[in-house]
C-alpha positions in Angstrom: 124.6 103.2 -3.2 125.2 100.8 -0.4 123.5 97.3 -0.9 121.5 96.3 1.8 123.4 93.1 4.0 121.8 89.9 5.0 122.9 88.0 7.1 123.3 84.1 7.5 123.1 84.5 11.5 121.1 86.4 13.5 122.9 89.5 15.2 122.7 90.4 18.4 120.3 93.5 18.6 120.9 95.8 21.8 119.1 99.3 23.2 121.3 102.3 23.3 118.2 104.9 23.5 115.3 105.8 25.3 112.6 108.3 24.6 108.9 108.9 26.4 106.6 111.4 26.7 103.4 109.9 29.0 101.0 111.1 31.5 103.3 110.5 34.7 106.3 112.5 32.9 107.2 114.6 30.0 110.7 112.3 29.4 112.4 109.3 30.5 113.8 110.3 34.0 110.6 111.6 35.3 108.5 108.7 34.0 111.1 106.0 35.5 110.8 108.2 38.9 107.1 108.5 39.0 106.8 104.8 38.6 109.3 104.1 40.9 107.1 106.1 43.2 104.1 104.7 42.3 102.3 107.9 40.9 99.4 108.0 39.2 98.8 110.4 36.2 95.0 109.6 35.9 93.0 112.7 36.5 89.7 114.5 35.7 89.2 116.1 32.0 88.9 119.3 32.5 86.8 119.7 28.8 83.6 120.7 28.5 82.7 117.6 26.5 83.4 115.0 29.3 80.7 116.2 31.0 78.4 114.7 28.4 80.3 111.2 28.6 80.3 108.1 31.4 83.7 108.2 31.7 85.1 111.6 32.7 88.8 110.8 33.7 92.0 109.7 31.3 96.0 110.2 31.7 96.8 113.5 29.4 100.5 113.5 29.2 101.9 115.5 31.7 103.9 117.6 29.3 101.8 119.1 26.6 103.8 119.1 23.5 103.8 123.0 22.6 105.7 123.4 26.4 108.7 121.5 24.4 107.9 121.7 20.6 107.5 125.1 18.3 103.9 125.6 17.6 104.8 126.4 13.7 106.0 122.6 14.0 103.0 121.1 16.4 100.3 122.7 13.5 101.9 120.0 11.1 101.3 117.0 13.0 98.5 115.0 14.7 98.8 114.8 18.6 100.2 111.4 18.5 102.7 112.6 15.8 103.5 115.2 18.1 104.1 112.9 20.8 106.0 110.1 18.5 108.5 113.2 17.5 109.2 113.8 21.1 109.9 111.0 22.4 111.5 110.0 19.2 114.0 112.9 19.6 114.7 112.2 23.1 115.9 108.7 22.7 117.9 109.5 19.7 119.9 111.7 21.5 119.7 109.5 24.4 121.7 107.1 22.3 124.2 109.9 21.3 123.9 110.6 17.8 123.4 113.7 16.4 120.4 115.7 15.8 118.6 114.6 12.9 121.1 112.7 11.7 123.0 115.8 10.2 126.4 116.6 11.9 127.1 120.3 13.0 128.3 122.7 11.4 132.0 122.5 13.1 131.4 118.6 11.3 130.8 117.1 14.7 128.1 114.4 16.0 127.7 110.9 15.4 125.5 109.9 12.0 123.9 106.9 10.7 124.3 106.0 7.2 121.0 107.0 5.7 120.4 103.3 3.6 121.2 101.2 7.2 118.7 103.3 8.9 115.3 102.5 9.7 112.3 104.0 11.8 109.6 101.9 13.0 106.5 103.5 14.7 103.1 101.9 15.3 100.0 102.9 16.5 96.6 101.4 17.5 94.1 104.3 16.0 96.3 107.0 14.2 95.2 110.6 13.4 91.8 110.2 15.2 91.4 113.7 16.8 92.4 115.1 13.2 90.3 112.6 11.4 87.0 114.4 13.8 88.1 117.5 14.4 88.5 118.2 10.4 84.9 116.9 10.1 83.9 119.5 12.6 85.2 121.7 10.4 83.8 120.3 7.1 80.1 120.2 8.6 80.3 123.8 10.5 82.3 125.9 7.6 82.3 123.6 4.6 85.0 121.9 2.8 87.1 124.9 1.5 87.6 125.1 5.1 89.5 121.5 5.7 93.0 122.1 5.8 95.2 120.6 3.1 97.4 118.5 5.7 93.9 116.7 7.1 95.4 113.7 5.5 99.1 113.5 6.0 98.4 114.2 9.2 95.4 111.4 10.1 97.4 108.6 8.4 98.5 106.3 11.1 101.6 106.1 9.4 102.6 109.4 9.8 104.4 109.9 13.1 106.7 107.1 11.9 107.2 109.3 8.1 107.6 112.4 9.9 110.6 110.8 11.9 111.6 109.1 9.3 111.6 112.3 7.2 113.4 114.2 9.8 116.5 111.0 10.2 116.3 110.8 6.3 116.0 107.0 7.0 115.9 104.8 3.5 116.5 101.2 5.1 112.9 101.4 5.5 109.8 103.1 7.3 106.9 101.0 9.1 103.8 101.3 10.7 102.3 98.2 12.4 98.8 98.5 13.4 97.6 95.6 15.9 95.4 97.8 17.8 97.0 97.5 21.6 100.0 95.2 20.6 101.3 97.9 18.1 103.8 98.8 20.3 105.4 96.1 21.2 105.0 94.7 17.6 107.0 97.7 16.5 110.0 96.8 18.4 109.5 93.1 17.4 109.6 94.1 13.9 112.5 96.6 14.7 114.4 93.5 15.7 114.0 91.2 12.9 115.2 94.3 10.8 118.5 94.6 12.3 118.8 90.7 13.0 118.5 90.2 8.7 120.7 92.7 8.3 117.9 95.5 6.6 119.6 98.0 8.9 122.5 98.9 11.2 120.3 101.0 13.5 116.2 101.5 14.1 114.2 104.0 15.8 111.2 102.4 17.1 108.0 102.6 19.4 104.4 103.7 19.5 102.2 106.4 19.4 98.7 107.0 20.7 96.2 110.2 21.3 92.8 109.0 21.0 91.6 111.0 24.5 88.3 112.0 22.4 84.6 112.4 22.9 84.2 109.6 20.6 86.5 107.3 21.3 86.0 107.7 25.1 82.5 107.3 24.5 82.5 104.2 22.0 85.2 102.4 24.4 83.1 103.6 28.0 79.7 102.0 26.1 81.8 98.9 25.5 81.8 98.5 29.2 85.8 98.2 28.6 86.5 101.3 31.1 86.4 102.2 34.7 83.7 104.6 35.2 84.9 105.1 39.0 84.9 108.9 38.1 84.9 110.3 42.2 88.3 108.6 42.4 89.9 108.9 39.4 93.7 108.3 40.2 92.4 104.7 42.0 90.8 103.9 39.0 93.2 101.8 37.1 93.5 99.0 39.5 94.8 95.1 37.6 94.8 92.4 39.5 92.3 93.8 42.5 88.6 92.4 43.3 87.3 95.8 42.7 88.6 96.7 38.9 86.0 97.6 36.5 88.1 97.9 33.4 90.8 100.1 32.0 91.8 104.3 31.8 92.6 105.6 28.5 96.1 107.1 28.8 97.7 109.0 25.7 101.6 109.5 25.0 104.9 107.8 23.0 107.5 105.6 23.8 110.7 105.4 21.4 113.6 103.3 21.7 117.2 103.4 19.4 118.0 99.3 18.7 121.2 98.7 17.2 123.0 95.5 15.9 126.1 94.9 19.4 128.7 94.9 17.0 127.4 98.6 15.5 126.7 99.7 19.2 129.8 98.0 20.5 132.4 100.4 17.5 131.1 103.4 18.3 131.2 102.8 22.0 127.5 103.2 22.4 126.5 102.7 26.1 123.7 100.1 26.1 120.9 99.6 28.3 119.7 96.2 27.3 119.8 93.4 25.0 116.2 92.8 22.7 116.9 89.0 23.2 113.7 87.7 21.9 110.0 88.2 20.1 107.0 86.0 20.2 103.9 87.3 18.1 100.6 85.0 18.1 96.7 85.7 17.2 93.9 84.3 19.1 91.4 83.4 16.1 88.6 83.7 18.7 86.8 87.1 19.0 87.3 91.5 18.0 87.8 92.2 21.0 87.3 89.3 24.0 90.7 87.5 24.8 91.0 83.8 24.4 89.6 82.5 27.7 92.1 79.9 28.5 95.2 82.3 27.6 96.4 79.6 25.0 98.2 82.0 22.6 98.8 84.7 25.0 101.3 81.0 26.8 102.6 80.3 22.9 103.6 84.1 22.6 105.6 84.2 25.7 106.9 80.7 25.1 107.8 81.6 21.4 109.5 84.5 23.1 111.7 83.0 25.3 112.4 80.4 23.0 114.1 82.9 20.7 116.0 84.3 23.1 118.1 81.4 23.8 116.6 81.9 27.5 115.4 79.6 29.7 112.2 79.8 32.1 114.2 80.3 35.4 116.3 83.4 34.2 113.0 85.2 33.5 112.8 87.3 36.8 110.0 89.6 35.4 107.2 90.4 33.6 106.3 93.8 32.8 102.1 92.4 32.3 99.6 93.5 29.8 97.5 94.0 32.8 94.8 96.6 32.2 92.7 96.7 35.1 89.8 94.6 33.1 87.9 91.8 34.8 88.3 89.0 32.1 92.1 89.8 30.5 94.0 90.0 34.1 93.8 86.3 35.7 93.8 84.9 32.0 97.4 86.4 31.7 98.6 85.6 35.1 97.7 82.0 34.4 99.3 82.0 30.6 102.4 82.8 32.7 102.4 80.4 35.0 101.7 77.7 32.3 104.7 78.6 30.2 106.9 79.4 33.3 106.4 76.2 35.4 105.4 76.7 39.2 109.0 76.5 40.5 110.0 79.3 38.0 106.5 81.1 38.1 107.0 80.8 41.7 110.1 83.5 41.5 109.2 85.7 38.9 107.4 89.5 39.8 104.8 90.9 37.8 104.1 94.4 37.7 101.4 96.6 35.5 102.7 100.4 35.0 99.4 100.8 33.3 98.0 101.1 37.2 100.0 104.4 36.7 99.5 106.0 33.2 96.7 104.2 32.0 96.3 102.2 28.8 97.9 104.1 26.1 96.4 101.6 23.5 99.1 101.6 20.2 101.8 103.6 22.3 101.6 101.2 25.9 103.6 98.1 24.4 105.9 100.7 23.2 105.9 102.3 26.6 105.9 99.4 28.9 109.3 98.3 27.1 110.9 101.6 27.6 110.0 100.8 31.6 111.3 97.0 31.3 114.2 97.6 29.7 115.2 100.0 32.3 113.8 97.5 34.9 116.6 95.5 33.6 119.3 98.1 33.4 118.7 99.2 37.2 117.3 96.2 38.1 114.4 97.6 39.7 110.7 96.5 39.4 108.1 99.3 39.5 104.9 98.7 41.8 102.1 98.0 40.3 99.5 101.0 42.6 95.7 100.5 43.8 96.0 96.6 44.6 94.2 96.9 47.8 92.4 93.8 48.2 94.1 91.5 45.4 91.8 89.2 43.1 91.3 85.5 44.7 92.9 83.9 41.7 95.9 85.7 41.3 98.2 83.0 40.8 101.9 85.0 40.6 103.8 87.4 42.8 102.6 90.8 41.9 104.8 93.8 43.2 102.7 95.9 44.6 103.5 99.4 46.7 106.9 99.8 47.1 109.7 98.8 43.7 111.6 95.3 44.1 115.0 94.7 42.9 115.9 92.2 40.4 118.8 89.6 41.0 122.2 90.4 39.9 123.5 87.8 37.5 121.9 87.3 33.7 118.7 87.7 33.7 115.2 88.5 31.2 112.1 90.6 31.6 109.1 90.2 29.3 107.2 92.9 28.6 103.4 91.3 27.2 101.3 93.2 25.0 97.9 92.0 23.5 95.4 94.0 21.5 91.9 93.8 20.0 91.3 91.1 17.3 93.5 88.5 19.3 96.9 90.0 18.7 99.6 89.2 21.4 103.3 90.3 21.3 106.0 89.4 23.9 109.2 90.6 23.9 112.0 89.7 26.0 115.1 91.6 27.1 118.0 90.8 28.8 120.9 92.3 31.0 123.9 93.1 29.7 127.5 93.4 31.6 
């Protein structure tokens, strides 16, 4: 049995894989493309249940899972399982090693070392449709009639088992819950992983399916969600006068981190370096942000700060931005406050939730697939439905058409912040 390795210094974490299933594409290509064009995947639920709700709209994926997974398989798992084991395969291969960690039968295809391998998938809610759907069951047949993998299959940690499972991974398997800043979390804690020398390699990213009468209903009497249900696809609108909150969105986004020197032997191409992690709470309120920003500044600062960085090579910000009345300007104005006005001044700010919605647990998770390959192809996605833009937006917000980044070093911070006062920033930076 291989010990496990600390380190004295930090090493140098990089991204060799990228996996997504979400509402504007059933993988990674056609969800970079569809952002790049500005497409929305908002659109009206088609169940009979919506009708019976205020809020009527969401982002489905726009690859059900059973189109790409066996159905013998999909019965085993939640829907956010389902989409965590998608996206999970895609950016494992993505990052060229072999398919679940096992090499072929002709004893070909790249492995991991089982103990330097670890998995680290969050989400926001977990098994919620199973959680109500098997109490359906339960009230309408009677408990014989719950199945026996109700509970393996609710637990919020069980799309990050089930890869784990499938990769064999022993350097560990987590599940960070910090309701919308699990994904994001989950690559910050991906990082310290590899940087203490836990593992050699971690699969990482978030999961969310919560597109429920419940939840739907709970958040839309919250008063956190658009209700502008005759224009669905122009309802998700940050930064602009006329938002009214945020869409629920459902999907995954996975990414493969490795340590450079790892990545670097085995000739691994990599798409970015994870340079840096800031992770605050607000102490203030469930669900209200902080209304002077304060931690949302220290996370970003904290971020930067760890990656060695300083405020003018941050070119852009992949924002939290969901389209609600109180969280946009408060973040626009953390970023100027950290960033400085000259260096604010140059920076672009874009919100792909305009596109696919708020994917609670999974959108940090997401949103970093997007910036990392924002960095890569040095490319900003738009940010869509920023018709007449809010009087106090204080930052350069890309809006219509994609902007390219500047050649030369430079960082992206994608910001995630969550219920509770939870806020996560992590920074990446180009490579080559």
């Amino acid at each position: 049995m291989s010990p496990t390795k600390r380190t004295e210094t930090p090493r140098t974490v990089v991204v060799t894989g990228l996996g997504a299933t979400t509402p504007v594409g059933g993988d990674v290509p056609s969800t970079w493309s569809a952002l790049l064009a500005g497409k929305s995947g908002i659109r009206t639920l088609t169940e009979e249940w919506a009708e019976q709700i205020p809020v009527q709209f969401a982002g489905r994926v726009a690859v059900e899972p059973l189109e790409v997974m066996p159905k013998v398989e999909a019965r085993k798992l939640d829907r956010s399982g389902q989409f965590a084991m998608i996206a999970a395969r895609e950016a494992w291969a993505d990052a060229g090693f072999a398919a679940k960690n096992t090499p072929a039968e002709d004893g070909s295809g790249e492995t991991v070392d089982e103990l330097r391998l670890g998995v680290v998938i969050a989400s926001g809610i977990g098994g919620v449709t199973t959680l109500l759907d098997a109490w359906d069951v339960f009230k309408e047949k009677g408990p014989r009639r719950v199945g026996p993998l109700t509970v393996p299959m609710l637990m919020p940690n069980s799309p990050a088992a089930n890869v784990g499972i499938e990769l064999r991974a022993r350097a560990g398997v987590h599940t960070p819950v910090s309701a919308c800043a699990s994904g994001a979390e989950a690559v910050a804690y991906a990082l310290e992983m590899i940087r203490s020398g836990r593992a050699d390699v971690v699969l990482c990213g978030g999961t969310e399916a919560a597109i429920h009468p419940l939840p739907m209903a709970a958040f839309a009497n919250m008063m956190a969600m658009s209700k502008r249900n005759d224009e669905p696809q122009r309802a998700s609108r940050p930064y602009d006068k006329s938002r009214d909150g945020f869409v629920m969105g459902e999907g995954a986004g996975c990414l493969v981190l490795e340590s450079a020197e790892y990545a670097a032997a085995r000739g691994a191409r990599v798409y970015a370096e994870v340079a840096g992690a800031g992770m605050t709470s607000d102490g203030h309120h469930i669900a209200q942000p902080e209304p002077e920003g304060r931690d949302i500044a220290r996370a970003m600062a904290l971020a930067i700060e760890d990656a060695g960085a300083s405020v003018d090579q941050v070119v852009h910000v992949n924002a939290h931005g969901t389209s609600t009345p109180a969280g946009d300007i408060t973040e626009l104005k953390a970023i100027r406050s950290v960033l400085g006005d000259e260096a604010a001044d140059k920076v672009c700010v874009t919100s792909t939730k305009s596109m696919t919605g708020h994917l609670l647990g999974g959108t940090g998770a997401v949103e970093s697939v997007a910036t990392v390959l924002a960095v890569y192809h040095r490319m900003a996605p738009p940010t869509i439905n920023v018709d007449d833009p809010d009087d106090d937006v204080c930052l350069d917000i890309v809006r219509n058409d994609p902007r390219p980044l500047p050649e030369g070093e430079i960082v992206a911070l994608n910001d995630s912040f969550g219920f509770g006062g939870h806020d996560v920033v992590v920074a990446f930076r180009s490579v080559g």
